[in-house]
C-alpha positions in Angstrom: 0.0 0.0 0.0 1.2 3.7 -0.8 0.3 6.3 1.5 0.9 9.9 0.7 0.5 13.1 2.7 -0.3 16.2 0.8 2.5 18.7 1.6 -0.4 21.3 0.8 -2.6 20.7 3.6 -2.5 22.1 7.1 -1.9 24.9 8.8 -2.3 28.2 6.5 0.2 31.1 7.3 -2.5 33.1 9.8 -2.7 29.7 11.5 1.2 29.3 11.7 1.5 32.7 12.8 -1.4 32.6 15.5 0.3 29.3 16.7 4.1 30.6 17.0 3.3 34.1 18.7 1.4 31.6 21.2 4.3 29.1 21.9 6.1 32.1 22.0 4.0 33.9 24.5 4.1 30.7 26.7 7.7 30.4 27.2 7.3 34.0 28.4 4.7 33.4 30.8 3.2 30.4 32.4 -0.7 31.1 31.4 -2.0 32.6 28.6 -5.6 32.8 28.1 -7.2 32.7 24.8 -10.3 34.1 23.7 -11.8 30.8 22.3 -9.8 28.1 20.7 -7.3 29.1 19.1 -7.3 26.7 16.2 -10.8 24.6 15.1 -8.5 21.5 16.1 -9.3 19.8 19.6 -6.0 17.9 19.5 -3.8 21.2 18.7 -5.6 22.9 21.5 -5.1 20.3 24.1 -1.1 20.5 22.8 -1.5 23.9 23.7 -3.0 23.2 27.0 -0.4 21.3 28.0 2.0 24.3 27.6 0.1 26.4 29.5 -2.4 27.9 27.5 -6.1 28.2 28.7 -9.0 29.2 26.4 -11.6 31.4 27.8 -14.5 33.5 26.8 -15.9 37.1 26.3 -18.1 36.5 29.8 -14.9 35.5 31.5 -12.7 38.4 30.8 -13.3 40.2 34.1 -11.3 38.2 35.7 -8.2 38.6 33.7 -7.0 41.6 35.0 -3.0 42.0 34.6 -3.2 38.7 33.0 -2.3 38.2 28.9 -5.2 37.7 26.6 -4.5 36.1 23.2 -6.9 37.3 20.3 -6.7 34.2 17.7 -6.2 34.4 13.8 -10.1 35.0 13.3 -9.6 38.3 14.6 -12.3 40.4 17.2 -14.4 43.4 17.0 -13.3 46.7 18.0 -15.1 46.4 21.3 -13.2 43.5 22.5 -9.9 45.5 22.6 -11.5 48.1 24.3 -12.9 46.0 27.2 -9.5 44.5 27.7 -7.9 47.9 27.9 -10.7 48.6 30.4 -10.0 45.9 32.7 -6.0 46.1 31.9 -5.3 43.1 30.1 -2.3 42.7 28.0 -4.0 41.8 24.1 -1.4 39.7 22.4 -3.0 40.4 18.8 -2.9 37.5 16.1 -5.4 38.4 13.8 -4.8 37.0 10.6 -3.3 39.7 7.8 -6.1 38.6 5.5 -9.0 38.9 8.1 -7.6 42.5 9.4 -7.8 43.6 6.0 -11.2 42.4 5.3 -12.1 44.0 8.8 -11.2 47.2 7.3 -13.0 46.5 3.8 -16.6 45.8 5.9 -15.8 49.6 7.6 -15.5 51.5 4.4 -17.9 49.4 2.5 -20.4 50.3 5.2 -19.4 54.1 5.3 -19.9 53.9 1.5 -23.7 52.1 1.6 -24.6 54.8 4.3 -24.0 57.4 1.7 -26.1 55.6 -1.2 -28.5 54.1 1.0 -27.1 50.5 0.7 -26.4 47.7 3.0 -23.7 45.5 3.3 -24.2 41.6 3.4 -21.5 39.2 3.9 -21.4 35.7 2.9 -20.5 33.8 5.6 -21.4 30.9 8.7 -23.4 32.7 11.4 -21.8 32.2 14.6 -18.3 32.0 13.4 -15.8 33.7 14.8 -14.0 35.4 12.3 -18.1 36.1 11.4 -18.8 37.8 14.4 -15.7 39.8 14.0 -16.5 41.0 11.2 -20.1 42.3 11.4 -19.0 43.9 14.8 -17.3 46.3 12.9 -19.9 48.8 12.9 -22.4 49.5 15.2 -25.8 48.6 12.7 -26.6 45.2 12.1 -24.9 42.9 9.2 -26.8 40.3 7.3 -24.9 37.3 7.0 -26.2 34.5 4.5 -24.8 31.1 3.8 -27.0 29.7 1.5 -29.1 30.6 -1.5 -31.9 31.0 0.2 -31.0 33.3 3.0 -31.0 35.5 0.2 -34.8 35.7 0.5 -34.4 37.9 3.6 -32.1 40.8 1.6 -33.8 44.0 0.1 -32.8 44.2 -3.0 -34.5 47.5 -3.8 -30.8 48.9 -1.9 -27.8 49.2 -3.2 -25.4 46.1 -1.8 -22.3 45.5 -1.2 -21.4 42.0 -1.5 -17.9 40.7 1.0 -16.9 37.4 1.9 -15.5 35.3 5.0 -12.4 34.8 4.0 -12.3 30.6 4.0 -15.7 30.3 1.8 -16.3 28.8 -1.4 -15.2 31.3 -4.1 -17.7 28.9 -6.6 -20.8 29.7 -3.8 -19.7 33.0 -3.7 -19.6 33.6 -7.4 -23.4 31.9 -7.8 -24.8 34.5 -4.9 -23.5 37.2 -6.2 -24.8 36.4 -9.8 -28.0 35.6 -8.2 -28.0 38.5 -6.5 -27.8 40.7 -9.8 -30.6 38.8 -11.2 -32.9 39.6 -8.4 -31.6 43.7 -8.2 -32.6 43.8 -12.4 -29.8 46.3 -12.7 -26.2 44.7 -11.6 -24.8 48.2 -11.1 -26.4 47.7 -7.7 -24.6 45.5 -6.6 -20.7 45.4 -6.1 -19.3 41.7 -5.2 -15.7 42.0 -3.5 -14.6 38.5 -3.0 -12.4 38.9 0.0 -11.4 34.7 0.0 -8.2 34.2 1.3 -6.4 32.8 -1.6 -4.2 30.7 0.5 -7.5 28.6 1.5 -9.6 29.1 -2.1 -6.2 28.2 -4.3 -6.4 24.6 -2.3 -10.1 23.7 -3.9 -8.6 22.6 -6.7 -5.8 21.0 -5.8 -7.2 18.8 -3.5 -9.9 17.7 -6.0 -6.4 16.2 -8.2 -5.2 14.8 -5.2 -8.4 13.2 -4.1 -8.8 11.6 -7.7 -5.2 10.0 -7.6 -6.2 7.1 -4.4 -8.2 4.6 -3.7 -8.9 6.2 -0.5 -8.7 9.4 1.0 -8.2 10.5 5.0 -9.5 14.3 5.1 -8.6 14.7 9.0 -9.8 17.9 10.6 -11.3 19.3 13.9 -15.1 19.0 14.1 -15.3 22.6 14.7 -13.7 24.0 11.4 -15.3 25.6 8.6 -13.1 25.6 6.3 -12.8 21.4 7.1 -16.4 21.3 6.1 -16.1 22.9 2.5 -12.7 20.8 1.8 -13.9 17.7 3.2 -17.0 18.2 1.0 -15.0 18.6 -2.3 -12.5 15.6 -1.6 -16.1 13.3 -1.1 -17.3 14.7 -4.4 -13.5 14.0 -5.9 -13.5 10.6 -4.7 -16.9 9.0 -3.0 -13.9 6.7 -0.8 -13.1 9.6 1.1 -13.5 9.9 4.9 -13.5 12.9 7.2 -11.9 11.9 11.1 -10.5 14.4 13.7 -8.2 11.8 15.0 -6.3 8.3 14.5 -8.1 6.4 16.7 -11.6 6.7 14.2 -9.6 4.8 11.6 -11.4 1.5 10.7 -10.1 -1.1 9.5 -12.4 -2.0 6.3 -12.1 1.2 4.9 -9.0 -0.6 3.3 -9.7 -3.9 2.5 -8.5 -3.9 -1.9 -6.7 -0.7 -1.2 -3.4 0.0 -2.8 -3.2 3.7 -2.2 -4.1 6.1 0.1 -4.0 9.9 0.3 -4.3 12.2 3.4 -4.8 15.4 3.3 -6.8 18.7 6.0 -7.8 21.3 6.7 -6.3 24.5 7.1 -6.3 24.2 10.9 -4.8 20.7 10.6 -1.4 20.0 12.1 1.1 18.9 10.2 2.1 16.4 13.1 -1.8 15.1 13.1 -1.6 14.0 9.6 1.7 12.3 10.2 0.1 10.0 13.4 -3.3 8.8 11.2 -0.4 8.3 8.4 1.5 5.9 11.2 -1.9 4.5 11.7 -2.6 3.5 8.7 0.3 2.3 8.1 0.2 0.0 11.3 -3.4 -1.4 9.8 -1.8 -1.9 6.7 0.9 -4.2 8.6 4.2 -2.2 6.8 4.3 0.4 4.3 6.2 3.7 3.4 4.6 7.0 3.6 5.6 9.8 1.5 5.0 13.1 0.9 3.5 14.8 -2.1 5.8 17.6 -3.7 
């Protein structure tokens, strides 16, 4: 049996960032509290854990006084920095450079729809971090839609600026916005900025080659990521053998009975070093085998 890794998959630079300012910030200090995981991967936060990081939340902030607060890649509204300044808490700021520039984009698109009587809409998953970052932006209310029809709820008698969380679908985001200039009549109305992170978007395609080279694919990511759910989702349509697990241990072993090759490949908030253990795995079901590493 062949099992591959895809050198592509895993951690994307805001990730690798987020996580080395944090290892750095714990050989500093011997707590560091971050706001939420820091990473949509239970196994890379528990890593964390162990080094001294502990993952809090808005309502616990109070407490934190003197204390280091870590603000993840997803980034946080401007009223978060400002309650830790309140209560003096050091902000150790990893926002991703992609997501603090988006930031920015939702401010001025919504300074320029309050001039023509517009509204700003993001595509996006309600309830997301980098989500509620974004829409806290500004002080009025952001629709957020996911989904064709969650377009049903948009006025598209306004002007509309179309923006995107940055680890979507650029295909979904292309059909809204084309749907939404069939529903305005005129498309001047609306202006689509796709704000996908590139990094993320770029790997759609890739990973629907990689998926088509196996008999089998491993897409390993925590249960919690987004951006696990879209890529997961195109490696099942590249190859119906795929399977989605968070960890070795979910392996089974007739997923590879007739198997001569197997790929594994993640998320964006995969680690490199999870990959690597369901590879071992595998490779201890398989009873031998070399695994190698795509180019």
């Amino acid at each position: 049996m062949r099992i591959e890794i895809d050198s592509q998959s895993g951690f994307c630079f805001g990730v690798v960032t987020a996580i080395s300012k944090a290892e750095e910030a714990l050989q500093r200090e011997k707590v560091v509290y971050s706001l939420g995981d820091i990473v949509h991967n239970r196994l890379e936060v528990q890593r964390l854990e162990g080094l001294g990081m502990q993952t809090v939340t808005h309502e616990q902030m109070p407490r934190l006084g003197g204390c280091s607060l870590f603000i993840r890649a997803h980034g946080e509204p401007p009223a978060t920095y400002r309650e830790a300044e309140r209560l003096g808490i050091r902000v150790i700021d990893a926002t991703c450079p992609v997501v603090a520039k988006l930031q920015k984009s939702v401010v001025a698109a919504h300074e320029r729809m309050k001039k023509e009587g517009g509204q700003v809409v993001i595509l996006g998953k309600r309830g997301h971090a980098e989500v509620i970052g974004l829409t806290g932006q500004v002080d009025e209310p952001i629709p957020v839609i996911e989904n064709v029809k969650d377009l049903d709820a948009i006025d598209f008698s306004r002007p509309i600026y179309f923006l995107s969380q940055t680890t979507q679908s650029i295909e979904l985001f292309e059909q809204l916005a084309e749907e939404m200039r069939r529903r305005a009549g005129d498309p001047s109305r609306i202006i689509a900025h796709d704000t996908i992170c590139r990094q993320v978007a770029n790997r759609e395609d890739h990973l629907r080659a990689f998926a088509g080279r196996f008999d089998t694919v491993l897409f390993v990511c925590g249960r919690k990521s987004s951006n696990g759910k879209v890529l997961s989702e195109i490696c099942r349509q590249a190859n119906p053998r795929s399977h989605t697990i968070e960890e070795a241990r979910e392996l089974q072993p007739e997923w590879f009975d007739g198997v001569e090759s197997v790929g594994i490949c993640g998320a964006t908030s995969t680690p490199k070093w999870l990959m690597q253990k369901v590879a071992d795995a595998v490779s201890q079901i398989a009873g031998q085998q070399e695994v190698q590493h795509t180019k």
